[in-house]
N, C-alpha and C positions, 0 to 999 in steps of 0.2 A: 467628095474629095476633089471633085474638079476645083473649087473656091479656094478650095487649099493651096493647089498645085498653081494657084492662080497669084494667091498671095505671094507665096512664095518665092516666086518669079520675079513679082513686082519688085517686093523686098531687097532682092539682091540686087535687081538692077537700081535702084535706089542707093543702097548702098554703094555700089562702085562706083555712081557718078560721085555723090556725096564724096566720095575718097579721090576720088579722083577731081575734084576743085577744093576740097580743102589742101591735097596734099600741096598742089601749085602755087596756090594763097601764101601757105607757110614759105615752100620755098621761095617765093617772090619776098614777102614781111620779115623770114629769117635767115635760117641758110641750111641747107641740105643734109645738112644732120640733123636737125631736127624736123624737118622734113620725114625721114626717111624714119626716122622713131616713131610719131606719127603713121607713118605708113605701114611699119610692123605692127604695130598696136590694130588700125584697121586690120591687117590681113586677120590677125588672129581670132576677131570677132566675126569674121564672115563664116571661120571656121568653128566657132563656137553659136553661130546663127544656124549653121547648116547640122551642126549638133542637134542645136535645137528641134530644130525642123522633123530629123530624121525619130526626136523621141515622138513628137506630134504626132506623126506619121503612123507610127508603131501602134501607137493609144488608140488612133481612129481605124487601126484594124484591130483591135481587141486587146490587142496584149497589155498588159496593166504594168507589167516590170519596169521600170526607168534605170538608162543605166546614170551614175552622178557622178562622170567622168568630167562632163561642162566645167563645173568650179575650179577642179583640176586642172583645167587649161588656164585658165584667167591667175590664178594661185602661180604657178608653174612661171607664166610670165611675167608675174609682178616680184616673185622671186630674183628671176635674174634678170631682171631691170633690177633690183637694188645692187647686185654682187657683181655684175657686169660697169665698169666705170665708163665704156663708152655709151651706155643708153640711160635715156632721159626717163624718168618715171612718168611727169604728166603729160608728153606728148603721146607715151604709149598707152598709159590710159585712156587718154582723150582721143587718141584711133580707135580703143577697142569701145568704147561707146558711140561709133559712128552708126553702130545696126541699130541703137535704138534713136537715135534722130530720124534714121531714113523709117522705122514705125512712125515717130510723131508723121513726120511729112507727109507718108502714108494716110494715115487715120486722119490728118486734116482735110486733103485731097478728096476723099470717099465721104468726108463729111460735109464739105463746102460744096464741091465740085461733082457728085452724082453722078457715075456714066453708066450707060448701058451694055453690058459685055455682047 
């Protein structure tokens, strides 16, 4: 569990840089609306990462039930990104796939780069 607890760590800190230099990028390239769409979309994948996590977690101590409330977040906000007219749909998308770039950047890192914990 430690390797877990290890990942997991990484992953979010990963993740919040990632969010935190795209988010400045757009606002710098666009303008703080869409910025900030972006930056909802991230939050809500950190929250559906930490979803994740928490089923991982469950698994690696025995329990086999999953709850499949995840989609329902991601669903939930692509919902009201369409019915909400002030939010952008692909910047909130493209935040909430920021957890899994910060996986790529991860899994290159330990694959190039090799450290000893």
């Amino acid at each position: 569990m430690q390797d877990f607890y290890y990942l997991q760590k990484r992953l979010f800190i990963y993740t919040s840089v990632m969010t935190a230099l795209v988010f400045a990028s757009v606002w710098i390239g666009y303008d703080l609306h869409i910025a900030v769409n972006y930056l909802l979309g991230s939050c809500v994948g950190v929250v559906y990462l930490r979803m994740l996590a928490r089923d991982v977690e469950r698994i690696g101590q025995g329990e086999r039930k999953l709850v499949p409330s995840r989609l329902a977040l991601f669903i939930g906000l692509i919902i009201v990104a369409t019915q909400w007219n002030q939010l952008e749909i692909v910047p909130i998308f493209l935040g909430f796939l920021t957890y899994k770039a910060a996986i790529v950047v991860y899994m290159l890192q330990t694959t190039l780069l090799p450290e000893s914990k």
